[in-house]
C-alpha positions as CSV (number, residue, x, y, z in Angstrom):
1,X,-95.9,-12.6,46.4
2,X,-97.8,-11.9,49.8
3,X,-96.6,-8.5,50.3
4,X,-97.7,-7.8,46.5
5,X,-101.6,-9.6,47.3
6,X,-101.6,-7.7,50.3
7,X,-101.1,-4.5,48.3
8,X,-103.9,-5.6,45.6
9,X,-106.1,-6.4,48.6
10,X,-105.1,-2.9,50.3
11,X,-105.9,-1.4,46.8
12,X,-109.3,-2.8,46.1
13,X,-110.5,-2.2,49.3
14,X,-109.9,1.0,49.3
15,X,-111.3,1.2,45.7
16,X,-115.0,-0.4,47.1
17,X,-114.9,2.2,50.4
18,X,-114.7,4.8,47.8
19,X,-117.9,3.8,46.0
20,X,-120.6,5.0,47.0
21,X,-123.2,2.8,49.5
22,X,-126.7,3.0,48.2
23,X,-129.9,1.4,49.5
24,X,-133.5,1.4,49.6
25,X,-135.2,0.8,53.1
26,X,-138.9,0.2,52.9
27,X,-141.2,-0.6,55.8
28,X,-143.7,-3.2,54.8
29,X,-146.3,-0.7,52.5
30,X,-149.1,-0.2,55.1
31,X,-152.3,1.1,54.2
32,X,-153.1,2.3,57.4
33,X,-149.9,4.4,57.1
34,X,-150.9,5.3,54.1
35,X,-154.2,6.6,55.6
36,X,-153.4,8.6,58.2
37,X,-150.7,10.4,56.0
38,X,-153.1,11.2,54.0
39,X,-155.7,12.1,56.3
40,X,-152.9,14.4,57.3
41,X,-151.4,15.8,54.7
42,X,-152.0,19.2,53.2
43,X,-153.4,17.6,49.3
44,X,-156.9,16.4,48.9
45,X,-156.7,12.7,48.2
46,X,-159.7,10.2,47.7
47,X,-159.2,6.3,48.2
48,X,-160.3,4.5,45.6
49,X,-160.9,0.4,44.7
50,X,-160.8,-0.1,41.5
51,X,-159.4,-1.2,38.5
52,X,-156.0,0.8,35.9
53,X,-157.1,0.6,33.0
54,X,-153.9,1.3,30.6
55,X,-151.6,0.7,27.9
56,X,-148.6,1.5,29.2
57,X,-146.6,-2.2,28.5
58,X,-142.9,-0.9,30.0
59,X,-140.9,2.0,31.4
60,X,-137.0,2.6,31.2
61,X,-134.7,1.2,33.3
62,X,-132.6,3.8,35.6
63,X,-129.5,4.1,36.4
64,X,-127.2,5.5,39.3
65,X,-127.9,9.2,38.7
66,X,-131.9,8.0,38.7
67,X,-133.7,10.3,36.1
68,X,-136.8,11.9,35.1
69,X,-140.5,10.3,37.1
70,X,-142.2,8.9,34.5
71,X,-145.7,9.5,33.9
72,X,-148.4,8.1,31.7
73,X,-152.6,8.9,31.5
74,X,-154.3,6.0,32.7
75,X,-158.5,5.3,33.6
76,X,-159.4,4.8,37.0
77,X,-163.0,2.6,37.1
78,X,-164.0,1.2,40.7
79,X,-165.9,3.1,43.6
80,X,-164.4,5.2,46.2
81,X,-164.6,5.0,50.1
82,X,-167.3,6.9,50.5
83,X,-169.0,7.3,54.3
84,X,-168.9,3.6,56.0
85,X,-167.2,1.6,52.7
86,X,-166.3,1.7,49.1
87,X,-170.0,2.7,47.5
88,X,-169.1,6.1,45.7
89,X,-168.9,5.2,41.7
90,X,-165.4,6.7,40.1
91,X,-164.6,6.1,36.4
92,X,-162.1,9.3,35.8
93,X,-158.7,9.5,34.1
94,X,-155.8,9.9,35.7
95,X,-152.4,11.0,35.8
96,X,-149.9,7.8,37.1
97,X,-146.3,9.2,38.3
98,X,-143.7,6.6,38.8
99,X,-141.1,8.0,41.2
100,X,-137.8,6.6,41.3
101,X,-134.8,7.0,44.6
102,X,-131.6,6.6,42.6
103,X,-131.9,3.1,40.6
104,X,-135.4,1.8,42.7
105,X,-138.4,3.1,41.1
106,X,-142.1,2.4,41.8
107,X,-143.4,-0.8,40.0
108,X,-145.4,-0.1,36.5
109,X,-148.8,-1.3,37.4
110,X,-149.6,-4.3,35.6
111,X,-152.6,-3.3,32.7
112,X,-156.1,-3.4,34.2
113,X,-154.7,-4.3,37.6
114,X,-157.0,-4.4,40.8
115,X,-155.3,-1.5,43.0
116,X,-156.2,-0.1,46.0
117,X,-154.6,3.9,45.3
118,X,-154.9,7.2,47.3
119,X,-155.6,9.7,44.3
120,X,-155.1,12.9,45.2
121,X,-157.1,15.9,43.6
122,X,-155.1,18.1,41.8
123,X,-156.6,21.8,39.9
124,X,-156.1,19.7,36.8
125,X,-157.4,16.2,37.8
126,X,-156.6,13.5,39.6
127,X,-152.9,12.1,40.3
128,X,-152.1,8.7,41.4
129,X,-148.2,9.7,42.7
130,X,-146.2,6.2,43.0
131,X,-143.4,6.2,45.0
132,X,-140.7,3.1,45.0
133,X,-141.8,2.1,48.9
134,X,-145.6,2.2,47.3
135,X,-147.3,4.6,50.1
136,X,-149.9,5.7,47.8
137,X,-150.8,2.4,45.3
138,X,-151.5,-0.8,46.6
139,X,-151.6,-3.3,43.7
140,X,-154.0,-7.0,44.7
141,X,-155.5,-5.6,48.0
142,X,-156.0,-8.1,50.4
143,X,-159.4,-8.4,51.5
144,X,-157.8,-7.2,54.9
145,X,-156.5,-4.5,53.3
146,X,-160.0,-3.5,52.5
147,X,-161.4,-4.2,55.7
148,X,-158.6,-2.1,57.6
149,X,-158.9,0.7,55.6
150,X,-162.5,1.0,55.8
151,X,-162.4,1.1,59.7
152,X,-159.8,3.3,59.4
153,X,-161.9,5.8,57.9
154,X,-165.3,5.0,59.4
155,X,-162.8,5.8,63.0
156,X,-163.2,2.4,64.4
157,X,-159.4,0.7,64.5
158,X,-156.5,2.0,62.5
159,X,-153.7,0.6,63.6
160,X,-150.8,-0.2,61.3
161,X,-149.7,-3.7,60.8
162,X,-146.3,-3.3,60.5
């Protein structure tokens, strides 16, 4: 009997090292981070305070081999950091892109959600590209949140939290 358990045990190891290990690692989301990568990067992005406005209630669930992004038109209505704070009007639609890394996809923005996003300006719009570690959309920013992003564009300190 132990020799036989000791095969079943040898066998179902084996059988869980040959599955494959997957995880998602996120840093905290950062919107200093988030700043300076865009700042950097080679698209145009504008960060905007505001409010989602859509009807969008659910997305599919994904599975090991991950899928398709999904993406759904949405209205953008809040102000955008503009010089020293958040005082340029936006009301635009937008394109929303929910990215997914194998099974972890970013969250579906709940409807008419206060968001902090970095949109970025495309030829045909504007693109709000969510990403499961949520670089780019900040959903409920903090009132520090607010504050560190607007020093981190008027220069003053930018220094990530994490």
């Amino acid at each position: 009997m132990i020799r036989t358990l000791g095969n079943l045990l040898a066998f179902a190891a084996a059988s869980l090292a040959a599955a494959p290990a997957v995880a998602l690692s996120c840093l905290r989301p950062d919107v200093s981070q988030s700043y300076k990568a865009a700042s950097e990067a080679a698209e145009a992005y504008i960060v905007v305070h505001g409010q989602l406005q859509h009807d969008k209630v659910s997305v599919p669930e994904r599975t090991q081999e991950g899928g398709a992004p999904e993406t759904f038109e949405a209205r953008l209505v809040g102000s955008y950091l503009n010089g020293a704070d958040f005082s340029g009007a936006f009301d635009a639609p937008v394109t929303v892109t929910l990215n997914c890394a194998v099974v972890w996809c970013a969250p579906l923005p709940p409807q008419d959600s206060d968001i902090l996003a970095f949109v970025q300006k495309t030829e045909s719009g504007f693109l709000i590209d969510a990403q499961p570690c949520q670089q780019w959309l900040f959903t409920a920013p903090t009132a520090a949140q607010i504050e560190q992003i607007t020093s981190c564009h008027a220069g003053g300190d930018c220094t990530p939290s994490n």
